[in-house]
N, C-alpha and C positions, 0 to 999 in steps of 0.2 A: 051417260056421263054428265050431263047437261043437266038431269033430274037431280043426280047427286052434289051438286056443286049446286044448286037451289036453298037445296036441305040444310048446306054445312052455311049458309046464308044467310038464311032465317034462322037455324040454332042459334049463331053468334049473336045475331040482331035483336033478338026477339026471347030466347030460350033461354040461354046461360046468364044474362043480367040478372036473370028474378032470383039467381041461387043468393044475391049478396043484399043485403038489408042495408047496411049504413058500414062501408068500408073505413078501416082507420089506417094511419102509417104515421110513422116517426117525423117528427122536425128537429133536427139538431145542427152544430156546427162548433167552428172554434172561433173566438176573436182575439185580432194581433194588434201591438201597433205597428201602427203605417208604417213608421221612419225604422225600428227598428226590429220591426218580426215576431217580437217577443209576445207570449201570450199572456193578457191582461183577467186578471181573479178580480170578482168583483162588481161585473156588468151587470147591471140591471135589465135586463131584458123582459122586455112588454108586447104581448102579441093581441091582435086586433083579427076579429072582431070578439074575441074570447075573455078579453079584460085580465090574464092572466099572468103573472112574474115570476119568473126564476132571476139566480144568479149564476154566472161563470163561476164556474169550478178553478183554482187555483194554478191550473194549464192554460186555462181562455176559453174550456169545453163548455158548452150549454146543448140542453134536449128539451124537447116537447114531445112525450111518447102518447101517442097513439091519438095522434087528432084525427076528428073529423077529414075527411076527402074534402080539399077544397081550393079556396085562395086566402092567404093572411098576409098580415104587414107588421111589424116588430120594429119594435123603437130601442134602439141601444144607447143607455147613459152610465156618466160613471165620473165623479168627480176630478175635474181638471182634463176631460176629455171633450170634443164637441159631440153634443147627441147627433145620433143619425139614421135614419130612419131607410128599412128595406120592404115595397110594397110590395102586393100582390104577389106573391109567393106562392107556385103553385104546387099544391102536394096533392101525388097522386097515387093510387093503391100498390103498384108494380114496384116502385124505386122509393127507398128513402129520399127524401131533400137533405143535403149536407152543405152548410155555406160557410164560405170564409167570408170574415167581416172583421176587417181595417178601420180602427179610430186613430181620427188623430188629434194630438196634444192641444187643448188650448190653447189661445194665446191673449187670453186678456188678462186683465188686471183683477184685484179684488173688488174693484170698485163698479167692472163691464158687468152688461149683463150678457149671460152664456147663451150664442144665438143657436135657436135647432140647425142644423145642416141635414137639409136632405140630400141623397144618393141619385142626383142627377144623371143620367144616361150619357150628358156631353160630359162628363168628367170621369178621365179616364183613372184604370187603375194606376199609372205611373203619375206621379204626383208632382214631376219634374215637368209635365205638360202641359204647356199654359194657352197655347190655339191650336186650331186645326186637326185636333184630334178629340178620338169616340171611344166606347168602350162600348163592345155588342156582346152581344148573349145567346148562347145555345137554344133560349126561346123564339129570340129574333129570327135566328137563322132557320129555323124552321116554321115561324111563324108566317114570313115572308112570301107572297104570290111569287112565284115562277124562280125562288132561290135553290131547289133541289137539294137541299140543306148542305150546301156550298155557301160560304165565307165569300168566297169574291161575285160570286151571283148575288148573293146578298147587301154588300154594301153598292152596290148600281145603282141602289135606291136614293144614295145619301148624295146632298149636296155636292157639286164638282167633280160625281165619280158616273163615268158614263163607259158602256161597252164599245169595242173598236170598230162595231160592226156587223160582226158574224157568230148569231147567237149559238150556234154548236160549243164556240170558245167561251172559258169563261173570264179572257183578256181583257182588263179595265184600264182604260184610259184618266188620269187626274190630272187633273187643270190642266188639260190640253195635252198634257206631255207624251211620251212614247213609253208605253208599256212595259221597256226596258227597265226602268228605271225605276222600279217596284221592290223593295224589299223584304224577305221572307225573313221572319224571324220566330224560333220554337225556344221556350227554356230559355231564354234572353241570347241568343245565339243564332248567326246568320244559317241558311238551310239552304239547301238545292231547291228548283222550282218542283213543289209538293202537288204535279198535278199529273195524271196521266194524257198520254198523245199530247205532252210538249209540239209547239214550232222549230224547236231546233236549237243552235246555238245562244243564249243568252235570253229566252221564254222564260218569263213567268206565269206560263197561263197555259189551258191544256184542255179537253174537252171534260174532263171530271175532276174533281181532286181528291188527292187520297186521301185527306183526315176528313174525316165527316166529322159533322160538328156534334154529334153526340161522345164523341171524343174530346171533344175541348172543353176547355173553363172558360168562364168570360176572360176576355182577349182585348187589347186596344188596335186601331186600326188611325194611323195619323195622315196627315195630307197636305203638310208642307212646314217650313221653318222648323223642325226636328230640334230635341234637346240633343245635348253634344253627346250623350251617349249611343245615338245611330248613328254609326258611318257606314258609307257605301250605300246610299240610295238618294235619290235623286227626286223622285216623283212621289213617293208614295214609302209608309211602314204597315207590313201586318205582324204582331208584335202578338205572336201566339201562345198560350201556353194550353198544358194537357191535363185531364183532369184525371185528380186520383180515385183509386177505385173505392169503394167501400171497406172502412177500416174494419167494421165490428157484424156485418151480415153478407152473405152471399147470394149474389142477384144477378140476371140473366137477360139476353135482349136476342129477339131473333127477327129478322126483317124479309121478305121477300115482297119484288119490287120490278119495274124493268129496269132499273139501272142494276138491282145485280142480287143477289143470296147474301144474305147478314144475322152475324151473331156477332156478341160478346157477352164476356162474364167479368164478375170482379168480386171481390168479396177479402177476408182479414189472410194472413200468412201467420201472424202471430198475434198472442192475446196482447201483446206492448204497442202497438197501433201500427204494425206494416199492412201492406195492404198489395192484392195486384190488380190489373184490369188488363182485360185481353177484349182488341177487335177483328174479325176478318171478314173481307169482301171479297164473293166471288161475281164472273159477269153473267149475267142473267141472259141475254142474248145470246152470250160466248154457247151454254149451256143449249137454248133450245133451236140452235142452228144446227150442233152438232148429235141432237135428241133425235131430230128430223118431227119436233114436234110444231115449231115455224119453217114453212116455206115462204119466205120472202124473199123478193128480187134484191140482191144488195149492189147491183152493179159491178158485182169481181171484190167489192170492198169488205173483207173479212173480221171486224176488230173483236182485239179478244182483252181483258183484263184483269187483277188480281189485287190485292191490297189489304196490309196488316198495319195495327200498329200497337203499342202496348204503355205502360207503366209499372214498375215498380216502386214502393215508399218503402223506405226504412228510418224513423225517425228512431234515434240513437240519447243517449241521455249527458255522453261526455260530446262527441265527436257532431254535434247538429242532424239534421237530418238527411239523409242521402236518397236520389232518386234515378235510378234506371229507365230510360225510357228509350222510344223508338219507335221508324213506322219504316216500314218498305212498298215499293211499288213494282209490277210488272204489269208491260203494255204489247202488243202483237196486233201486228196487221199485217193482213195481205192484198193487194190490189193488181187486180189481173184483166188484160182485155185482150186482143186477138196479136196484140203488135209486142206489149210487154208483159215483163214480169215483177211486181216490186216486193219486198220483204223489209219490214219495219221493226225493228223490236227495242223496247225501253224499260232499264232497269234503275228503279232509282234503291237507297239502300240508306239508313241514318238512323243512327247508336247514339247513347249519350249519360255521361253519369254528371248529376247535379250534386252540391252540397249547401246547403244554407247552415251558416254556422253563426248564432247569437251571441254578441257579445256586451252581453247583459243591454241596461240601459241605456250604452253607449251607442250600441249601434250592432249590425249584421256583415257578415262577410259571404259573400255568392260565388261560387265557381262553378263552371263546364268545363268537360271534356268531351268532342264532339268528334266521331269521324262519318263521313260520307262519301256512297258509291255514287256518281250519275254517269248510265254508259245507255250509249243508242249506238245501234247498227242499222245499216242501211243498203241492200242489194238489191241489184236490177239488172236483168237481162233482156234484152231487145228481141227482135227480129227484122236481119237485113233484108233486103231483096232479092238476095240468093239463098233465101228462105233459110239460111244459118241465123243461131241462136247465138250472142255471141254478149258477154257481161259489161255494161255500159259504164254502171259504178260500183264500188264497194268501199263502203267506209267506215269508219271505227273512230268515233268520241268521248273519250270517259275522262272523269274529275275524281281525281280522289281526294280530299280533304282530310284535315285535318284542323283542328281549331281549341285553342282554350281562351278559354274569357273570363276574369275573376274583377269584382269591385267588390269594393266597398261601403258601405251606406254608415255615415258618421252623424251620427244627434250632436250637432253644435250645443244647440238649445231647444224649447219651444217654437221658438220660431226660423231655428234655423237648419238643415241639414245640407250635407255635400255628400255626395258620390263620384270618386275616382274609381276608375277600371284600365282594364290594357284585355287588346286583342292580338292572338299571335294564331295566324294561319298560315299553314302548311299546304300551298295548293299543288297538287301531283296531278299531271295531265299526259294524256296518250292518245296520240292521235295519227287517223293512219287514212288518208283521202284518196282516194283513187278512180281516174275519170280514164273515158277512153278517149283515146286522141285517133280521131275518122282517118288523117293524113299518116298515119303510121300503123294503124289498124293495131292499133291494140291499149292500153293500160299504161297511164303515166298517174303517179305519184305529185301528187302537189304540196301534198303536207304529211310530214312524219317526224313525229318529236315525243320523246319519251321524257321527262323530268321534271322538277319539281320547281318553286319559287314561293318567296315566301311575301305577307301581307304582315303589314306589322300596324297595329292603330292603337292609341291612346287618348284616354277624357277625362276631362271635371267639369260638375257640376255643383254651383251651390242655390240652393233653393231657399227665399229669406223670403217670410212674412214679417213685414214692416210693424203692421197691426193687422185689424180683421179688416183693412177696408183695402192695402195696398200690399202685395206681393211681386217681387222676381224673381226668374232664376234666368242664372248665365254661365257661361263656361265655356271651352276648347275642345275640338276634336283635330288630331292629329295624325296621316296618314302616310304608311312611306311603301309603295311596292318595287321592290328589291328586283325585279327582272329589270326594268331600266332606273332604277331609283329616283322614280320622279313620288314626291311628298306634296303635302297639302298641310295649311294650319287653318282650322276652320274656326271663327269666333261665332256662338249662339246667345242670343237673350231673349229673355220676352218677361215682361209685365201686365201686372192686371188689376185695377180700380174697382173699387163693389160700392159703388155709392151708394148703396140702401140694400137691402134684404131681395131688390127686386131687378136690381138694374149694375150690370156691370158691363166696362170696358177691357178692351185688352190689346195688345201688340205684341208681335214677335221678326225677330229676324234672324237670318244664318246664311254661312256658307255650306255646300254641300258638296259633294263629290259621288262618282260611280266608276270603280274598274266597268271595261269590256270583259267582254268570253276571252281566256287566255290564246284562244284562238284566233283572234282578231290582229294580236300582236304580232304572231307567230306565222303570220299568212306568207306562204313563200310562193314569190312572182316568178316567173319563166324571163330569163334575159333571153338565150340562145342554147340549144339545143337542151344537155342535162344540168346547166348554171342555171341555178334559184338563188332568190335576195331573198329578205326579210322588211321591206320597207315600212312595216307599220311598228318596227320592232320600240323606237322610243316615242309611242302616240301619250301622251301625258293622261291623266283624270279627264273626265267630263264634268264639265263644274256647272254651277249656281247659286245666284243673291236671291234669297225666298224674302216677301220682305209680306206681312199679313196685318191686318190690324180687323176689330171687332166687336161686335155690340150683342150681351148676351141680357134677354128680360125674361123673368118668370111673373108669364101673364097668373098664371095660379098656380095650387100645386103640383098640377097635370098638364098646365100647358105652359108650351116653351116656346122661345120666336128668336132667334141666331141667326147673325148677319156677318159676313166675312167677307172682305173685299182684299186682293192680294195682286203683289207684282211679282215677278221672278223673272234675273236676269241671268239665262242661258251662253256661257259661254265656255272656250277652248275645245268646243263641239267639234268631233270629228267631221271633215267632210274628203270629198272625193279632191284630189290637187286638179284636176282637169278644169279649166276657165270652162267646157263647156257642159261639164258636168251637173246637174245641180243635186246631187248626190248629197246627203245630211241623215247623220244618225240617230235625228231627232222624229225620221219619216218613219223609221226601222223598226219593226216588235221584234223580229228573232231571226233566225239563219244565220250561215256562214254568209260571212258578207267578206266578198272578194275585191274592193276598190283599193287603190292605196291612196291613203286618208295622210289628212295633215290636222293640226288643231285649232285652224283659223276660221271655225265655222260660229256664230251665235244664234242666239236664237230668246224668244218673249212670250212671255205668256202673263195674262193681267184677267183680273172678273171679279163679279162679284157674289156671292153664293147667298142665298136664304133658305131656313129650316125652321116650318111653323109643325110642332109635333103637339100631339095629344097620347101621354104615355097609357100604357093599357092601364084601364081604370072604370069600375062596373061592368067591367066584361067586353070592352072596344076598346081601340083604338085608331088614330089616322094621325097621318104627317105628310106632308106636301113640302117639296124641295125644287128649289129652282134656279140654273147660273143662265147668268151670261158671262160669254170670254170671248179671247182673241189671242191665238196663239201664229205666232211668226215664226219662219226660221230665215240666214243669211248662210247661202252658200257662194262658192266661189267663186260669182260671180258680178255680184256686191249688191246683188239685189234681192229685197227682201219680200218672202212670199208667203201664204197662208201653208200652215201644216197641215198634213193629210187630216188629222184629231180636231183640226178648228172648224168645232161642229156649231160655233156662235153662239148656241143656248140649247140649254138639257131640259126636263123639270118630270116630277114624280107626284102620282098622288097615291096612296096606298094606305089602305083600312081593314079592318077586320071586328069580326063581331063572334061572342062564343055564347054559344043556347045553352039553359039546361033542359032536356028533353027528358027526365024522369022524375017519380015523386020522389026516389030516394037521393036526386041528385047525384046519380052514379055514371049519369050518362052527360055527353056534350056533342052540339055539333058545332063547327066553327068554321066560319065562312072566312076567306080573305082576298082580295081582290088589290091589283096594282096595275096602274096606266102607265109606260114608261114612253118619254116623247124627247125627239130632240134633231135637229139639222142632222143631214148627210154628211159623209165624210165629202172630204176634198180630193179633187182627182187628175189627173193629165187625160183631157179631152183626146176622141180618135178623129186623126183627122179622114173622112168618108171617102172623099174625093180620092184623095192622097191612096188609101186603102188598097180603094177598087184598084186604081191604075197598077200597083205594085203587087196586087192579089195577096197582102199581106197587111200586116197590125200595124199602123203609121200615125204616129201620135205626133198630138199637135202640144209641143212645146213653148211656143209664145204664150200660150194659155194656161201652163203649168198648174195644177192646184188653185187655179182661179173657182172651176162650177165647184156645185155643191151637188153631190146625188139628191134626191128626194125624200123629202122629212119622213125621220123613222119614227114609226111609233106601233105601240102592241099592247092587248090587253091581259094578265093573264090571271088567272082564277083558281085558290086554294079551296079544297074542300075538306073537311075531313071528321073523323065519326068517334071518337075516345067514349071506351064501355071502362069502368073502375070496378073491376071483380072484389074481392076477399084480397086475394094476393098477388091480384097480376091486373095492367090495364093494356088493351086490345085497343087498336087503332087504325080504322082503318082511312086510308087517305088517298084525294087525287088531286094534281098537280097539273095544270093546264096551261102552258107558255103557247101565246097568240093565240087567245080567243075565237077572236074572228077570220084568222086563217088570214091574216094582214100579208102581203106579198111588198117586201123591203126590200129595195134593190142597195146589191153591196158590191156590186161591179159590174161596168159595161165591158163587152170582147165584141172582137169583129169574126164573123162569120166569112169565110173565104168564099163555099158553097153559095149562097145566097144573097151575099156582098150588102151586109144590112149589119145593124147594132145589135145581139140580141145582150141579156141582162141571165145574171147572177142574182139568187135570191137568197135571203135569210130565211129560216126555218119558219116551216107551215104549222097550224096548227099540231102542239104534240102534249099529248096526256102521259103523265107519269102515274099510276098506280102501284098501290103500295100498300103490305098488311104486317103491321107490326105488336110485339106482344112481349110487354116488359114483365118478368115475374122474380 
């Protein structure tokens, strides 16, 4: 077996490259404008290093058939638009490149001269964005050291965005806040958390996610003062969208990996440009545990996983274009030791029809129709001392949704556009908790609720360039949830200076808001015997003042240096009513959280972020990111303490370099490497003394969230091997999270046995291997 798996090693390596001489594939795409979608006839399109032009086709279509295997860059101009330039382009033998490319309108005079505008990495696709947001890319997220082509392991890297701790998860923390407060967004519409093995109630974050990013299109990811068109988030947007499949050729992808078995296809449905793409994931683990081809120790811990997602296009010639899309997820676990029994299981589920509909010149109309499953079960059976087996909990959480979201995108002018929209959600929850109660020997009910409520939000935006040197955009978000009818009016702006070609200012500010888990409302307390309350039942929003201001210079036209210093003032924060509580749901990432809360809690968070990039350019790149913060919270009892996430300072360096290792240049190898470093969480000290004498866990509360655990840091290391056949390119790749096998401690417990501290640790050195082959 060993011999043969040599063989099929060196064939790949070494054998099958020589079949291909000089690989070629397609370059094409469409261009729209920005403001109104519409496709622009007429672009001049110029690709580098080929010296070569075409123009758009009178839809906005352009191709470049059968180039050379490589990297290019293409300049787009076009009378009364600003040129814009898209580099290093990489096209490879397996997959066509198809891009969409956004111009937008001049705004000078006859008299200006038409300045180039390049496609800056910090400016995102939403044009409405004026700080604190990015725009990443399916290359990034796999380009990335220890990203596992994961989106939210991927941005860790960026300024103010740091892990919670516990690298299994891939829960980020921004600008100090609680993880909570994260908003998922697909198809411009809010989603369930899109990740498998969730925390539980109100998680954004899970140990994998189901869309891998060979499924997405570049995507914006923002990180504070939001345009008024996101409501409901707090800390953070990831503001994703899907990408379509291939309208005019059928092509293939299949991966095996330890994270799991992977295919998809895509390819046209009709010669008019529909199009579909299919992906599915199975778990690679799940598969060789039950092969009996790995024997490994797992501790009782059994996870098992699954995950689909897809697109359909239909662009239409009356009616705009229409799009289908979707992704589901299944998750299973079992955890078994001598005393219990646990049973885990999570299904998430999310449909969706889009319409983009042109309405000439003037502008675009957008709508969704969304609905979504998210349902987790949860069973555990014990064993008493009378050696009976007897069921401890069982419980039942599901969301159903419902959601449509439609705006509109209006061309005032050149320089000016606005976007109004309205959100109406349907949320349907079911919920069935059940604990055993020791004193009555058996199963009580804490929470059981079947029904629905509704979210109702509205926004505008207007977006005005002044001239080329001074822009803002401002507007309202408006929020009302109909279970206790508490609303919100949230006013957004932000502005931004370009004093020269090289050096620009900016500011931004807003109010923001976040529902809880409908769960959290609905928590019913035990008065006396089978009377339950609802005391959280009217807890208002979670609010906050984002207030950001910024200095962006382009040292050249590959280096970049961005500087962002921000305050956010946290408040109507839920916290626990107990005076001796110091209970804040600003400490909280997920679960059922059983306190009863009032909204007298606040809470701060202030830093300042820097981002010195070198974008990929001759074949490397690197960018070094670095904050300092201080984040607060005020619980109930008037004193203000560090939050669990005040890790005081983060910072990243991360590079990469790609070879070509053949004469025909069909081959690459590409190295990437990332140092990730940053303070300990905050924690409630044990007190030892206290401990021993009680043979139990006795924490020292005077000292609350004062220490810091011990600075985390880790190195980790991409490798990976792209062969470019005739018509397929082969990849083989490994992924190495903590290098040096770093031991990060991410919690102390007290040992009863041994009456000592032992430590909790973040993940040892772990290799991801992976053999992939696009054709």
């Amino acid at each position: 077996m060993k011999l043969k798996v040599y063989h099929l090693i060196f064939f790949a390596l070494f054998v099958v490259p020589g079949f291909s001489q000089t690989p070629t594939q397609n370059l094409r795409g469409k261009i729209i404008d920005k403001v109104t979608q519409a496709g622009l006839p007429g672009v001049n399109v110029h690709i580098f290093p080929l010296n070569l032009t075409v123009s758009s086709n009178p839809d906005g279509s352009f191709s470049f058939p059968k180039l050379p295997i490589g990297r290019y860059s293409l300049l787009f101009s076009l009378v009364g638009y600003d040129k814009s330039t898209l580099a290093n382009i990489e096209l490879g033998s397996g997959k066509e490149t198809i891009l969409s490319v956004e111009l937008s309108e001049s705004v000078t005079t006859l008299n200006e001269l038409v300045v180039h505008k390049e496609n800056l990495k910090d400016q995102t696709i939403n044009d409405m964005v004026v700080v604190s947001g990015r725009q990443f890319s399916v290359q990034e997220s796999n380009r990335y050291a220890g990203g596992y082509a994961d989106a939210s392991r991927m941005v860790m890297s960026f300024a103010g965005v740091t892990s919670s701790g516990n690298d299994q998860n891939n829960e980020i923390v921004i600008r100090g806040n609680s993880p909570k407060g994260l908003l998922w967004r697909i198809e411009g519409v809010e989603i369930p958390n899109p990740n498998h093995f969730g925390d539980g109630q109100g998680s954004t974050s899970g140990i994998i996610s189901m869309l891998n990013s060979a499924s997405l299109a570049n995507s914006d990811f923002l990180t504070g003062a939001f345009p008024s068109e996101y409501g409901n988030a707090l800390s953070g947007v990831f503001d994703l969208k899907f990408r379509r499949g291939n309208n005019q050729k059928h092509e293939f992808m299949a991966q095996l990996s330890v994270i799991g078995i992977e295919t998809s296809a895509e390819g046209p449905i009709s010669k008019k440009g529909a199009s579909y793409r299919f992906n599915f994931r199975y778990s690679t683990l799940e598969l060789l545990l039950k092969s009996g081809l790995l024997k490994i120790e797992t501790g009782g811990f059994s996870p098992a996983y699954r995950d689909m997602n897809f697109t359909l296009n239909f662009p239409t010639k009356k009616l705009g274009t229409f799009a289908l899309w979707g992704f589901g997820g299944l998750n299973l676990s079992d955890d078994k030791d001598l005393n219990s029994v646990q049973n885990n299981q999570g299904k998430t589920g999310v449909i969706g029809l889009s319409n983009t509909y042109s309405l000439g010149k003037k502008g675009y109309l957008y709508s969704v129709l969304m609905a979504s499953r998210e349902r987790s079960k949860e069973f555990e059976e014990i064993l008493l001392s009378n050696k009976n087996w007897v069921v401890n909990k069982q419980k039942l959480f599901q969301y159903d949704n419902l959601r449509f979201s439609s705006f509109y995108n209006y061309k005032i002018s050149s320089k000016a556009s606005l976007r109004t929209g309205l959100v109406f959600s349907n949320l349907g929850y079911e919920f069935d908790d059940n604990r055993r109660d020791n004193s009555r020997n058996r199963l009580v009910n804490f929470l059981f609720e079947n029904d629905n409520k509704f979210f109702f939000q509205a926004y505008s935006q207007l977006k005005f360039n002044i001239n080329r040197k001074i822009s803002f955009s401002g507007g309202i978000h408006y929020n009302k949830f109909l279970l206790n009818n508490n609303q919100t009016f949230e006013p957004r702006l932000a502005a931004k200076y370009q004093t020269n070609r090289k050096n620009a200012f900016s500011a931004g500010f807003g109010l923001h808001s976040r529902l809880e888990p409908i769960s959290v409302y609905l928590l019913k307390r035990q008065k006396t015997g089978e009377i339950f309350e609802k005391p959280n039942k009217n807890l208002g929003l979670t609010r906050a003042a984002h207030y950001v201001v910024g200095y962006h210079r382009v040292l050249n036209p590959n280096w970049n240096l961005k500087i962002e210093a921000y305050y956010q003032k946290l408040f109507q924060i839920p916290i626990d009513t107990s005076q001796r509580s110091l209970f804040s749901i600003l400490n909280a990432s997920a679960g059922l959280i059983g306190n009863v809360m009032t909204n007298e809690g606040e809470g701060e968070n202030k830093g300042i972020e820097l981002t010195l990039e070198r974008y990929f350019y001759n074949n490397y790149y690197f960018m070094f990111t670095g904050s300092l913060f201080d984040s607060k919270f005020l619980a109930r009892d008037g004193k203000w303490r560090n939050t669990v996430f005040n890790n005081t300072y983060a910072g990243n360096i991360l590079g990469g370099k790609e070879f070509s290792v053949s004469k025909q240049k069909n081959k690459f190898l590409v190295i990437n490497s990332r140092l990730i470093w940053r303070g300990g969480n905050r924690y409630i000290p044990i007190n030892l003394a206290e401990s021993i004498k009680r043979n139990t866990t006795v924490n020292d509360v005077t000292k609350a969230f004062e220490p810091r655990l011990p600075n985390y840091w880790r190195i980790d290391l991409g490798l990976a091997l792209k062969i470019n056949l005739k018509k397929a390119t082969w990849a083989l790749s490994a992924d190495i999270q903590n290098l040096t096998n770093r031991k990060n401690i991410i919690q102390e417990r007290y040992n009863t046995s041994t009456n000592n501290i032992l430590y909790n640790y973040a993940l040892p050195l772990l290799p991801i291997f992976s053999f992939k082959v696009d054709f």
